[in-house]
TORKOL-4160 file (C-alpha; in steps of 0.2 Angstrom, whole numbers, padded with zeros to 4 digits, m for minus):
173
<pt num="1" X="m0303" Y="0172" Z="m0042"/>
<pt num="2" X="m0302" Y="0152" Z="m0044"/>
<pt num="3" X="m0316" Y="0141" Z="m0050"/>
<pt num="4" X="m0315" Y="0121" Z="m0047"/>
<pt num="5" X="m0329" Y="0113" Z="m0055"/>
<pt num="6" X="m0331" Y="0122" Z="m0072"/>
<pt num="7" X="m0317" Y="0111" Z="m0081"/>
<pt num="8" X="m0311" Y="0094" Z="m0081"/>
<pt num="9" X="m0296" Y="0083" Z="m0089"/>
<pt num="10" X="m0301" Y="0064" Z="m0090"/>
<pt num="11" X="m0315" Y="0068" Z="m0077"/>
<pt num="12" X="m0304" Y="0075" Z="m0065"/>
<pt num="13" X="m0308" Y="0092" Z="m0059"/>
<pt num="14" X="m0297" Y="0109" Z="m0064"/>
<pt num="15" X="m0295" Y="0125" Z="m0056"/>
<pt num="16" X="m0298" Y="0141" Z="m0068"/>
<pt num="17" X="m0290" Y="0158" Z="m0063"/>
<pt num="18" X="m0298" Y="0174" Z="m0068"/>
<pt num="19" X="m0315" Y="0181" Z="m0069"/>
<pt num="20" X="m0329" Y="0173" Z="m0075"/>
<pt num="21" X="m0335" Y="0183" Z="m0092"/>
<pt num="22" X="m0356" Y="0181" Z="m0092"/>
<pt num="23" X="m0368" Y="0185" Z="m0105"/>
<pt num="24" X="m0371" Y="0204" Z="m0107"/>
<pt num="25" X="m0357" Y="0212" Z="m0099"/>
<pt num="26" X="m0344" Y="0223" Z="m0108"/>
<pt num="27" X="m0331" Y="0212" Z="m0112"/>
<pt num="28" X="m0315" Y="0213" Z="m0103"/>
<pt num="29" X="m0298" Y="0220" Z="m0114"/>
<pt num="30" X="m0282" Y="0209" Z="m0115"/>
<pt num="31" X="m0265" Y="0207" Z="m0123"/>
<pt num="32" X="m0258" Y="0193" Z="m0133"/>
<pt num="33" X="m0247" Y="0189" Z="m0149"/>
<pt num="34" X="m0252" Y="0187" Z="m0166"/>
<pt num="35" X="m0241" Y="0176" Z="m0176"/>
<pt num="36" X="m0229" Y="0189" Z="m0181"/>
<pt num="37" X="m0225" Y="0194" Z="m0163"/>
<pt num="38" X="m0237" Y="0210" Z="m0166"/>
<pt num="39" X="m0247" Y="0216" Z="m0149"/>
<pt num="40" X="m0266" Y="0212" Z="m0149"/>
<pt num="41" X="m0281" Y="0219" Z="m0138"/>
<pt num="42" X="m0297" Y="0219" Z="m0140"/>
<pt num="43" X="m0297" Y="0234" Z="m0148"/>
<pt num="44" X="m0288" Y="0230" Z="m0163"/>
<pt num="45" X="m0307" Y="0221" Z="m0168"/>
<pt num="46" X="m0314" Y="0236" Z="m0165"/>
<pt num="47" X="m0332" Y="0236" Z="m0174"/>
<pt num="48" X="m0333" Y="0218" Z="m0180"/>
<pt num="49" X="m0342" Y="0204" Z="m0170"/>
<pt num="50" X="m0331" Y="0194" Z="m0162"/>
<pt num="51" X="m0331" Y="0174" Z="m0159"/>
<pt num="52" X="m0316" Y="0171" Z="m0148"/>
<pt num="53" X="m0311" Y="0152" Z="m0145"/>
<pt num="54" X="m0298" Y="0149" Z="m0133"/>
<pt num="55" X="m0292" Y="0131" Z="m0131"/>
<pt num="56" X="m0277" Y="0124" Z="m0124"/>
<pt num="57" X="m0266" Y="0120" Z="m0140"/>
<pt num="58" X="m0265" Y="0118" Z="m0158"/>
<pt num="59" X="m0258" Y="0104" Z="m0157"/>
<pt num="60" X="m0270" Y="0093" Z="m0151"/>
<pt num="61" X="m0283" Y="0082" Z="m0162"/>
<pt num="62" X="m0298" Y="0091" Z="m0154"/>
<pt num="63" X="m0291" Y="0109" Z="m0157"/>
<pt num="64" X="m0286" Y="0104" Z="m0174"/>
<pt num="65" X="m0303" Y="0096" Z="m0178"/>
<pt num="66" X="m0310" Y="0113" Z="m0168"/>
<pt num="67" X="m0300" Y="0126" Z="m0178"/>
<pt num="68" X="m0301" Y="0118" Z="m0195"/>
<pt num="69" X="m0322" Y="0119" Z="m0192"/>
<pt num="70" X="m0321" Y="0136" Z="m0188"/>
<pt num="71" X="m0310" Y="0140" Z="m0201"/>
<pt num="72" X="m0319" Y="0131" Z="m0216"/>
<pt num="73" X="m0336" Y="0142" Z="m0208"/>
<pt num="74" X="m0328" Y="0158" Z="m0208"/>
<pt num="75" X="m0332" Y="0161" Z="m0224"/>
<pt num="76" X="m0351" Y="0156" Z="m0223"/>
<pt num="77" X="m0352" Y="0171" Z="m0208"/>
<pt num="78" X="m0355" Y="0189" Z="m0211"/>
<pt num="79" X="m0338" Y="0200" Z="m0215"/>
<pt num="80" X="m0340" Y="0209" Z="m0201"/>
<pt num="81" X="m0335" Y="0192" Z="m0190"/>
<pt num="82" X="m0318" Y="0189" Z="m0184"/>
<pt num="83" X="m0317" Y="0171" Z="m0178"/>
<pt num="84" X="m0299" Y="0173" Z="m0165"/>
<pt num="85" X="m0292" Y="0157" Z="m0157"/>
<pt num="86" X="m0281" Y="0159" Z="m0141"/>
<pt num="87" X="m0269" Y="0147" Z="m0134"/>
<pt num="88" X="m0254" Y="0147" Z="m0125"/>
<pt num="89" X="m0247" Y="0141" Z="m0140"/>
<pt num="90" X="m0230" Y="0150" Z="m0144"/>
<pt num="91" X="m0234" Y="0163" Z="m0159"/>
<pt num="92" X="m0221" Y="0152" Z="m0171"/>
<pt num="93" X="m0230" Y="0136" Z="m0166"/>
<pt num="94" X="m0245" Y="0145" Z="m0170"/>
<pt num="95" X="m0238" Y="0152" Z="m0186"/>
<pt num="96" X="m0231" Y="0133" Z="m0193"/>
<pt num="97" X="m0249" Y="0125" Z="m0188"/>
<pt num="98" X="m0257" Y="0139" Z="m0200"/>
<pt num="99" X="m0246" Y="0137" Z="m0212"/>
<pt num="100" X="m0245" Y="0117" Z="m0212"/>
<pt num="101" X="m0265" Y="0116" Z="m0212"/>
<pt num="102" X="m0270" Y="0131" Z="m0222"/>
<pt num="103" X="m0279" Y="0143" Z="m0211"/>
<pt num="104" X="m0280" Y="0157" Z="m0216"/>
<pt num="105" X="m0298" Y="0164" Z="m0211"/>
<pt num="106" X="m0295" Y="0162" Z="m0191"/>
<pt num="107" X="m0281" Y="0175" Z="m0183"/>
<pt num="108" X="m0272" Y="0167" Z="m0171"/>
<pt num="109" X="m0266" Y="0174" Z="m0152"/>
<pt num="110" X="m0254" Y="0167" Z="m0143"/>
<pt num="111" X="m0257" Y="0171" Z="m0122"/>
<pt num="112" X="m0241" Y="0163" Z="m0119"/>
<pt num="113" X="m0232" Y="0180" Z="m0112"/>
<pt num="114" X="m0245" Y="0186" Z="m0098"/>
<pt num="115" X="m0259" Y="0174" Z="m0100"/>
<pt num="116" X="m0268" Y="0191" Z="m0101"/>
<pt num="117" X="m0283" Y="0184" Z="m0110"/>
<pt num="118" X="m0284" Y="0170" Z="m0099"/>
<pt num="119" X="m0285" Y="0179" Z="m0083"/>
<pt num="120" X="m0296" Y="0193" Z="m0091"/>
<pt num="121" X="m0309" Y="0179" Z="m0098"/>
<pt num="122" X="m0310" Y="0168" Z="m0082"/>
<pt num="123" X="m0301" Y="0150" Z="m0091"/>
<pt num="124" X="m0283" Y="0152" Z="m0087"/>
<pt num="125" X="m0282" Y="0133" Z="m0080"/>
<pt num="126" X="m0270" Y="0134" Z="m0064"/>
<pt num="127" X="m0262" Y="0116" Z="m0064"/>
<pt num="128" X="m0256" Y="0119" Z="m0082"/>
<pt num="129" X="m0257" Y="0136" Z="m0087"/>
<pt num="130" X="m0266" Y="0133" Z="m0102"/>
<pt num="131" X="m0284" Y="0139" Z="m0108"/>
<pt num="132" X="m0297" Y="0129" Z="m0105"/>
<pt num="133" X="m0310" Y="0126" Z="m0120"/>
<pt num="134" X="m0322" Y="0142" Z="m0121"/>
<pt num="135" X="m0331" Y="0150" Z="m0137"/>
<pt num="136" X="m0336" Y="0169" Z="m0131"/>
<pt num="137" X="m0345" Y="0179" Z="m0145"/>
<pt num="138" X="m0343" Y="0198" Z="m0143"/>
<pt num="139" X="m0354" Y="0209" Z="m0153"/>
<pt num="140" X="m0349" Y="0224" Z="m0159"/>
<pt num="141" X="m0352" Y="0236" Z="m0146"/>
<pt num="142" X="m0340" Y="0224" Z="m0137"/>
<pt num="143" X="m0355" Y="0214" Z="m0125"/>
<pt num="144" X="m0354" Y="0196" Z="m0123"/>
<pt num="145" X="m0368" Y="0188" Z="m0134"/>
<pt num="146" X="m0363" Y="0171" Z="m0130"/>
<pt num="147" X="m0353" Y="0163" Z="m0119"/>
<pt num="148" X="m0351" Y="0143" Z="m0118"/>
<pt num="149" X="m0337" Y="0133" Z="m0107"/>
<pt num="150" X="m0333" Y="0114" Z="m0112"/>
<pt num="151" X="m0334" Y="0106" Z="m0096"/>
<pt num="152" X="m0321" Y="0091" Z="m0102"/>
<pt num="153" X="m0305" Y="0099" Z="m0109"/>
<pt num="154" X="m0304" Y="0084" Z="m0122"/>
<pt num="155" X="m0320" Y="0086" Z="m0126"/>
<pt num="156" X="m0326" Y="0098" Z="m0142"/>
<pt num="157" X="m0339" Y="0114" Z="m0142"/>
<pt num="158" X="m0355" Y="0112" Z="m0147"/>
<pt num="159" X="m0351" Y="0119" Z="m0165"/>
<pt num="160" X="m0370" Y="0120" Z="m0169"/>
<pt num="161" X="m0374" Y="0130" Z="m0156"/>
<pt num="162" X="m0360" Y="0144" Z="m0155"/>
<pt num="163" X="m0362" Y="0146" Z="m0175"/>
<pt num="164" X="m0382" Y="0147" Z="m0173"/>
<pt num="165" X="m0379" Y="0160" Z="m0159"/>
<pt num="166" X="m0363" Y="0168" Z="m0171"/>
<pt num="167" X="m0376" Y="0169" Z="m0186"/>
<pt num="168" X="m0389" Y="0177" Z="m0175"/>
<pt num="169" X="m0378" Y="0191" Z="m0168"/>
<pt num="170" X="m0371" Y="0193" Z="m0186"/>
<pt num="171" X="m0389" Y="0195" Z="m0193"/>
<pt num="172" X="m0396" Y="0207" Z="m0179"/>
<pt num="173" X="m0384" Y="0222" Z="m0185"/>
């Protein structure tokens, strides 16, 4: 399934592959690579609530400006929150960026091998086969609270909503 008008790069539209995840439904499974070239699914957060960014590298000022903010408020959210980040980042590119800027609340996934979670979450971006900018936030009976897709890929998430709607899930269990 292809989607044309949900992203743009410097206002020119971008086709996303997959399924489009809503608010609500169970969410969907997916492989990827942690750091240390271990497999990852869903599964693996089994019981936590979840908030899932996927952007489309590490190494960009707004992904770095994005991951740093989410890790600096991990530790303000409840300990049963996971806060992931998924790129198609290779896992050692992920692993250097982590070490170079100290996170070390956020676990990183690398989608590089079968762009699993792209595909599965509806923002694998066709024309580069990256991941577009998306924050889902998976309660822990594994439905999507929260879903929110940054219309310009060079563009940053609303921070204040996605942690308002992270805190509410977090304090409802």
């Amino acid at each position: 399934m292809e989607r044309k008008t949900v992203v743009t790069m410097k206002g020119n539209p971008l086709t996303l592959d997959g399924t489009e995840i809503k608010v609500g439904q169970k969410a969907p499974g997916f492989q990827a690579l942690s750091y240390d070239l271990e497999s990852k699914s869903l599964a693996d957060f089994k019981g936590k609530i979840k908030l899932i960014a996927s952007v489309p590298s590490l190494d960009t000022p707004v992904c770095d400006t994005e991951i740093k903010r989410f890790n600096d408020e991990a530790s303000k959210v409840s300990k049963n929150v996971v806060i992931i980040f998924i790129s198609m980042d290779l896992p050692f590119a992920q692993k250097r960026f982590c070490q170079e800027f100290d996170i070390n609340k956020v676990k990183t996934l690398s989608d590089h091998r079968e762009a699993s979670f792209g595909l599965n979450y509806g923002v694998l971006i066709k024309e580069l086969r990256l991941l577009a900018r998306a924050i889902f936030i998976i309660g822990k009976d594994d439905t999507v609270k929260y879903v929110q897709f940054v219309k310009e890929l060079s563009s940053p998430p609303d921070y204040d909503a996605a942690l308002k709607a992270l805190k509410k899930e977090a304090n409802a269990v």
